[in-house]
C-alpha positions as CSV (number, residue, x, y, z in Angstrom):
1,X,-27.7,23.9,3.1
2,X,-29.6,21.7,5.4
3,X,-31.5,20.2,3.4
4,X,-29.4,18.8,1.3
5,X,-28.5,15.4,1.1
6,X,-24.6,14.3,2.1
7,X,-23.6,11.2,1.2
8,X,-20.0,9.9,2.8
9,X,-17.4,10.0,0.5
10,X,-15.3,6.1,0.7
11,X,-12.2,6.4,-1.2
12,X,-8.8,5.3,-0.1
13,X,-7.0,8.3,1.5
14,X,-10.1,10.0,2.5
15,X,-11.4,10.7,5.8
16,X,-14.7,12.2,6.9
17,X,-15.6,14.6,3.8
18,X,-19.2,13.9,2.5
19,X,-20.5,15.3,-0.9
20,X,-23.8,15.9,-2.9
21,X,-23.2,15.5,-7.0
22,X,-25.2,18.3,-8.6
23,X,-24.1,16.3,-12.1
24,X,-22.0,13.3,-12.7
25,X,-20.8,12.1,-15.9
26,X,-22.2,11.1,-18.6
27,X,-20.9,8.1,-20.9
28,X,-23.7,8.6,-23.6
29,X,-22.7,11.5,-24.1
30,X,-18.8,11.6,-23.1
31,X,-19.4,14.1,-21.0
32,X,-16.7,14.0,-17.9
33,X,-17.4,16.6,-16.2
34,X,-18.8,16.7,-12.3
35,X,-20.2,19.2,-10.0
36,X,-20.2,18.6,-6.3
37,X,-20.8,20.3,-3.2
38,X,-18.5,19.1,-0.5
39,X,-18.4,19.1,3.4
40,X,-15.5,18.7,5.1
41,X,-16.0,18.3,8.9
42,X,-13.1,19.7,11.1
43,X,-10.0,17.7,10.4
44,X,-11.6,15.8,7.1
45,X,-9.2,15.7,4.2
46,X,-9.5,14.4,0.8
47,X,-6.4,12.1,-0.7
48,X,-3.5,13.2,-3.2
49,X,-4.5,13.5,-6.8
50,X,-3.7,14.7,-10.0
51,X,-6.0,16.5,-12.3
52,X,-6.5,15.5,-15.9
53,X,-8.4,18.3,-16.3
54,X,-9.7,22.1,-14.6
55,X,-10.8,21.7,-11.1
56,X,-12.4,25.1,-9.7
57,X,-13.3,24.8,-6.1
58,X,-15.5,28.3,-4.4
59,X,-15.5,28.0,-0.5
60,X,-18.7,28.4,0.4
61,X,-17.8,28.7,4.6
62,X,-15.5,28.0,6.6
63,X,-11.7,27.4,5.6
64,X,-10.0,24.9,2.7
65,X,-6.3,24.2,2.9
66,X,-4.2,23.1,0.0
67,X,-1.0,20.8,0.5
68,X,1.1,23.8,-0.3
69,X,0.0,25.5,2.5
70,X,-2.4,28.0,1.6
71,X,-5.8,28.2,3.0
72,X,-8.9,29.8,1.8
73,X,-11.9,31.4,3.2
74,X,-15.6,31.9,2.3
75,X,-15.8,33.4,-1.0
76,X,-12.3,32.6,-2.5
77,X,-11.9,30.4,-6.2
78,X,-9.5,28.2,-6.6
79,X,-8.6,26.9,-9.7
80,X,-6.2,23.9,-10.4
81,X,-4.7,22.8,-13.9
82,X,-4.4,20.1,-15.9
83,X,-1.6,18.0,-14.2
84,X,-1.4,19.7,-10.7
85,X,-1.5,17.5,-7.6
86,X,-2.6,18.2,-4.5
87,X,-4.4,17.3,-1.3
88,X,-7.3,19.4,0.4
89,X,-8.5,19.7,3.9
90,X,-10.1,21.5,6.9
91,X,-8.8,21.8,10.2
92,X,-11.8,24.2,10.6
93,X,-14.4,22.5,8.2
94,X,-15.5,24.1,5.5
95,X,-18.3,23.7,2.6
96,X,-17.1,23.8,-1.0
97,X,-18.6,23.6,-4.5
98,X,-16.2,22.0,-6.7
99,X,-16.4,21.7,-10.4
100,X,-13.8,18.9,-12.3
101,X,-14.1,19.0,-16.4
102,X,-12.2,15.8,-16.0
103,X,-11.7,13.3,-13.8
104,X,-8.8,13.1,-11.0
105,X,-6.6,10.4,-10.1
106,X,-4.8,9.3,-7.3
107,X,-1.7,9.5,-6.4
């Protein structure tokens, strides 16, 4: 995955994790779902949110870890609801491909 292209994701309540969209979307169509590929650098962490829709997330490498206190390694799905709430980060880093049929909101 080097060459890809990261962009720095700016959002209050995140720090450090960086993200390519593979689709974004689309208001012609009303299409809301995204795909991304994230990066989270040791000690990155995305901010609390709640899903209005599915959220699957497949760690590509290294370690995620969920506000309830799970963490996952290379090669595990996880799948959040409509309505759950969480926040995600790496005290390892890890790379992730996330797919939301909704937006999220924060919380």
């Amino acid at each position: 995955m080097t060459d890809i292209e990261w962009t720095k994701w700016v959002e209050p309540g995140r720090e450090g994790v960086e993200h390519h969209v593979l689709w974004a979307p689309n208001p012609e169509t009303g299409d809301e779902s995204v795909g991304l590929l994230l990066r989270f650098p040791p000690g990155a962490h995305g901010d609390f949110h709640e899903h209005l829709g599915w959220e699957l997330m497949l760690v590509l490498d290294g370690s995620l870890d969920h506000s309830d206190g799970h963490s996952f390694k290379k090669g595990a799905l996880v799948v959040e609801g409509p309505g759950s709430r969480h926040q995600m980060s790496s005290a390892a880093g890890c790379t992730v491909l996330a797919i939301r049929t909704r937006p999220a909101q924060a919380r």
